[in-house]
N, C-alpha and C positions, 0 to 999 in steps of 0.2 A: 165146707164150700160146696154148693150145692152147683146141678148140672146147669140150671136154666140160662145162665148168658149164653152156652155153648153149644145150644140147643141149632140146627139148621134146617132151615127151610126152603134153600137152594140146593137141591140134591138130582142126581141122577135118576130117571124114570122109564119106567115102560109097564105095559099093560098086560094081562092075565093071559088073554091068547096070541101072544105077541109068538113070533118064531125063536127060539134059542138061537138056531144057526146065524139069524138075522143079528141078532144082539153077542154073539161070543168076541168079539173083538174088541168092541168097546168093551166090557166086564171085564176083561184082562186089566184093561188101562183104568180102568176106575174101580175096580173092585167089590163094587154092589151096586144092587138096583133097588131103588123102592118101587113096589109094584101095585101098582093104583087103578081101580076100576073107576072110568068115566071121571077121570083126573081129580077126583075127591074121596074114593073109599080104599082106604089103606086096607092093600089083601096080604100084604107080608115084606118080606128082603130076601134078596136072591141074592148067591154069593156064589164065586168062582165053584166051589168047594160043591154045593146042590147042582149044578149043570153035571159038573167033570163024575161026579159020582151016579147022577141017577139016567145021566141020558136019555132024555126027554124031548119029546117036537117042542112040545107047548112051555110055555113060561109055569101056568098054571099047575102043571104036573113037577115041575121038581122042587117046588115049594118045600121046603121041612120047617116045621115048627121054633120059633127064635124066640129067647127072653125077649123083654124088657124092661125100660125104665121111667119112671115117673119122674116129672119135672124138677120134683124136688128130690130127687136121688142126687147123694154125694158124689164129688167126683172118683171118691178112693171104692166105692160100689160099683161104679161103671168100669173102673180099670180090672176091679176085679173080675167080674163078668166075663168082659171082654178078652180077658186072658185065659180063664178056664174054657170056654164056647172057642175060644178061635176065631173070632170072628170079624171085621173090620169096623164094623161101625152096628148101633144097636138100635130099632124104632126106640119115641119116646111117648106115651101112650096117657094122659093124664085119667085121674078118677072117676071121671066121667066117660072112659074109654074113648076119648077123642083123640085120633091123633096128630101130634104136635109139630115131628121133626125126627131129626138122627141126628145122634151124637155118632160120630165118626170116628176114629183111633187118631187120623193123621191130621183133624183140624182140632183134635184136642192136643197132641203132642207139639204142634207151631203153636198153641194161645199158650201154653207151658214156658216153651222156648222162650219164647215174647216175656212171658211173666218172670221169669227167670232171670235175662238178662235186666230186663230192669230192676226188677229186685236188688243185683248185684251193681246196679249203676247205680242208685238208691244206697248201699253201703258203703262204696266206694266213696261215692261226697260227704255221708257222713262223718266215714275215717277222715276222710279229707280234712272234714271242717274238725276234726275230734283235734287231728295233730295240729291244725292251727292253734286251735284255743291253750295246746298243750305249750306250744311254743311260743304262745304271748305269755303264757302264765308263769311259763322259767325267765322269759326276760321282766313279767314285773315283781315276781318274786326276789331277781338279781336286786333290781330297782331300790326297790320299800323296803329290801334289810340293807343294803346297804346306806340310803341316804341316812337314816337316823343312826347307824354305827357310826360312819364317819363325821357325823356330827356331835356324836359320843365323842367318840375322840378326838376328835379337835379341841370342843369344850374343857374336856378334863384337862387336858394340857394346858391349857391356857390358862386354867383354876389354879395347878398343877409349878407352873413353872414359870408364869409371866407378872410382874408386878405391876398390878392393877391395883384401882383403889377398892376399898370391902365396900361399899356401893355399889359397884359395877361386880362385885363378885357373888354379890345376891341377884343381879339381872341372869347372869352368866348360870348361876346354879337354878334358875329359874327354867330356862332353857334346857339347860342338862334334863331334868325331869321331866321337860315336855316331850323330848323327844326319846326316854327310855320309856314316856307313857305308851306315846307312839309305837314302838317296835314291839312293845309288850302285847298291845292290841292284836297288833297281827299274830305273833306266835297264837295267841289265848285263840284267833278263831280261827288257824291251819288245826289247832290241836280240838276246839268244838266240835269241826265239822268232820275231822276222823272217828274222832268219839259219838258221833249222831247215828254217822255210816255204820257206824258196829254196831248199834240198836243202845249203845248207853247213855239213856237220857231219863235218870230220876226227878221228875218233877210231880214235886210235892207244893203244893200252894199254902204254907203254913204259915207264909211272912203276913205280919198288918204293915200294912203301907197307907202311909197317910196324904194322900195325894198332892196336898199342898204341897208339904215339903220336898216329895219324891221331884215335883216339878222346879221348885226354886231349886234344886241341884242339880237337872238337868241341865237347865238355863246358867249354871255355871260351867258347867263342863262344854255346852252350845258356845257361850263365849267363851272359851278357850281352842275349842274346833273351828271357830268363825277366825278368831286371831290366827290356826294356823295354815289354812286356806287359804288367808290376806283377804276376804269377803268384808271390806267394811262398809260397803254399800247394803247389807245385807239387814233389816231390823228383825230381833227375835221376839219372839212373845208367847206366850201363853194363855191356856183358855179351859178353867173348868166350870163344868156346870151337871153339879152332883151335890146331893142332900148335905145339910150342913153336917159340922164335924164325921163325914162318912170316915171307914176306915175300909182298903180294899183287903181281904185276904187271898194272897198270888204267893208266887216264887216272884223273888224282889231280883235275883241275880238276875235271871232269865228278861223279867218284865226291864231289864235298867239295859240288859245287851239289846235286845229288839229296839226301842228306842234311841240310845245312841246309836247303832245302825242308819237305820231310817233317816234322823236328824241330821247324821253323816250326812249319807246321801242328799239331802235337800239342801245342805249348806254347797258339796259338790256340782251341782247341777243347775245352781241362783245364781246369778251374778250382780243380780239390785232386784228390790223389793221387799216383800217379806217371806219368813220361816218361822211357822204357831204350830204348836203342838200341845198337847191336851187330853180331856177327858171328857167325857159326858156319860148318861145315864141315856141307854135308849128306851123303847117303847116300855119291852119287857125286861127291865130292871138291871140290862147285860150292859160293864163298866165294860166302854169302847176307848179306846184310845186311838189320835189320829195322828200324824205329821203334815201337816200342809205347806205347799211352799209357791213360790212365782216364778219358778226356772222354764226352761226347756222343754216340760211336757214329758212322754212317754209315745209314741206309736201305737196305733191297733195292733199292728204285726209285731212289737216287740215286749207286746204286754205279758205273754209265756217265758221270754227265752233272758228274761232280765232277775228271773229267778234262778238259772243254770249256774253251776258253779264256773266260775273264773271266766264267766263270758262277759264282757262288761261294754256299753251301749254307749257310742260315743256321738255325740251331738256338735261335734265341732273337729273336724278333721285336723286342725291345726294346733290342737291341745288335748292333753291324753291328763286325762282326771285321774288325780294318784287311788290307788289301793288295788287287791288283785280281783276284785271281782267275786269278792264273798258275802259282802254283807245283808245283800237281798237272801241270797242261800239259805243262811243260818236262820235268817230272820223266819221265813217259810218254817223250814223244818220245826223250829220251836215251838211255832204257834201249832203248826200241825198236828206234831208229837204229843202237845197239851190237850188233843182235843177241841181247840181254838180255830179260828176261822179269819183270814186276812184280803182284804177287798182295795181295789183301789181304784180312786175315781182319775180320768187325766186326760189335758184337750193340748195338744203339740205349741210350742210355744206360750202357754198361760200358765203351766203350771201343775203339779200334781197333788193326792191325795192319797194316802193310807191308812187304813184304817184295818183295828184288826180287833179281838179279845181273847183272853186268854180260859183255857178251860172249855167245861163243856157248855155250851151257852142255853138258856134259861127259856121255857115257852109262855 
């Protein structure tokens, strides 16, 4: 942090044959004087310390010799100085021997103060906002394990102990597995995104994935997220456009979480239109995959903080969009971790876009 903002050029003055006795009263109270011939040629800095020691008529005559410091001197060089010299404030003198100003002890220790407390008011909100997020995240934590326990157990019991007919006990079992799919989900990405934070993330791209297929199964599992959403206004689709019979070589685990992620979220945040998802071949050869969707949009301002773990961006005050606010999280970190790179296009109310690829990408 260099001196230059703190640099001053309203300062105390008086002139080379000026009287000491004339000037000893004010120097008390101000502590130095820059001393200036013909109000432009800087002759030196007069300090308590040269009067009281050399007793002198003239300004001129108690002069002593004083460091200084160049504009772009640190501020931890000038404290030092300052504190070996003794002295209150120091000329500031640039490369071309012109001089600039004085750094002062007592207007750098107020811009400190200043810097200081806002710094710590600066902390304070972010604590602030740390413990909010912490304390949404235990009540939606509470939330999303318990709605799909208790609906475990409901379920089972009613498989368990109520005579139904075996029609109705295949819907029932149907159910059952949606929602240990459901609870499973979340464990698997509380336990991802601890396992990321630790640095353990082997990602080896060895799987062939054959995109057709990868997609007709996504698009099963989209319709099964769209059914439990209740999104039936919602059309899904798909969209590739890559060399025929391609095979992609990824990590298929990793590439199948980013994606249902994403998809999540787009099914999340729609409430009619559509949600297409896909693949293409860009200029230079790098497999992109996108999620597109017609929800809500995204903000300029919340295009950062919607990647934050358990911070999660609600577009609608009156409806809190289930899950804890991970799936942007992980989805980031994986693409990143890989080497990979993830972008998104999005205009507030129309709709968004992700795009991302995995690895290191291709020039």
């Amino acid at each position: 942090m260099v001196i230059e903002p703190y640099i001053e050029t309203d300062y105390p003055r008086t002139e080379p044959l000026a009287g000491v006795n004339s000037i000893e009263e004010e120097l008390k109270e101000k502590q130095y004087f820059v001393v200036m011939e013909n109000q432009d040629k800087f002759q030196g800095l007069l300090t308590i310390s040269d009067v009281f020691e050399r007793k002198k008529i003239l300004v001129i005559d108690c002069l002593t010799p004083k460091p200084s410091l160049f504009p772009d001197s640190s501020i931890h060089q000038a404290l030092e100085i300052m504190n070996s010299a003794q002295i209150p404030a120091l000329p500031v003198i640039d490369h071309q021997q012109k001089f600039c100003g004085v750094l002062s002890f007592k207007r750098l220790k107020e811009s400190f103060e200043v810097y200081e407390q806002n710094r710590i008011r600066f902390f304070e909100k972010k604590l602030s906002l740390s413990d909010k997020i912490k304390e949404q995240f235990f009540r939606n934590l509470s939330h999303e394990i318990r709605t799909p326990l208790n609906a475990i157990q409901g379920l089972t019991e009613v498989l368990l102990y109520s005579d139904i007919p075996e029609a109705e006990k295949e819907n029932f079992a149907g159910m059952l597995h949606a929602k240990t799919d459901e609870l499973l989900i979340l464990i698997d990405s509380l336990l991802n995104l601890s396992r990321m934070q630790a640095g353990d993330f082997p990602f080896s791209p060895d799987d062939e994935v054959i995109p057709s297929e990868f997609c007709k199964k996504l698009k099963e599992k989209a319709h099964s997220l769209k059914g439990h959403y209740n999104k039936t206004q919602i059309e899904l689709k798909t969209s590739l456009r890559l060399p025929e019979d391609f095979v992609l070589k990824t990590n298929l685990a990793y590439l199948q979480e980013i994606m249902v992620h994403l998809i999540s979220n787009a099914l999340k945040y729609t409430d009619e239109g559509v949600v297409e998802f896909g693949c293409f071949t860009d200029s230079v050869e790098n497999q992109v995959f996108f999620v597109r969707d017609t929800g809500s949009g995204i903000s300029p301002e919340n295009r950062d903080s919607i990647f934050n773990a358990f911070e999660k961006i609600e577009t609608d005050e009156k409806r809190i969009n289930p899950g804890l606010g991970l799936g942007l999280t992980l989805v980031s970190k994986i693409i990143k971790a890989s080497g990979g790179h993830l972008w998104l296009e999005s205009e507030p109310g129309k709709g968004s876009c992700f795009y991302f690829y995995l690895g290191h990408r291709k020039q």
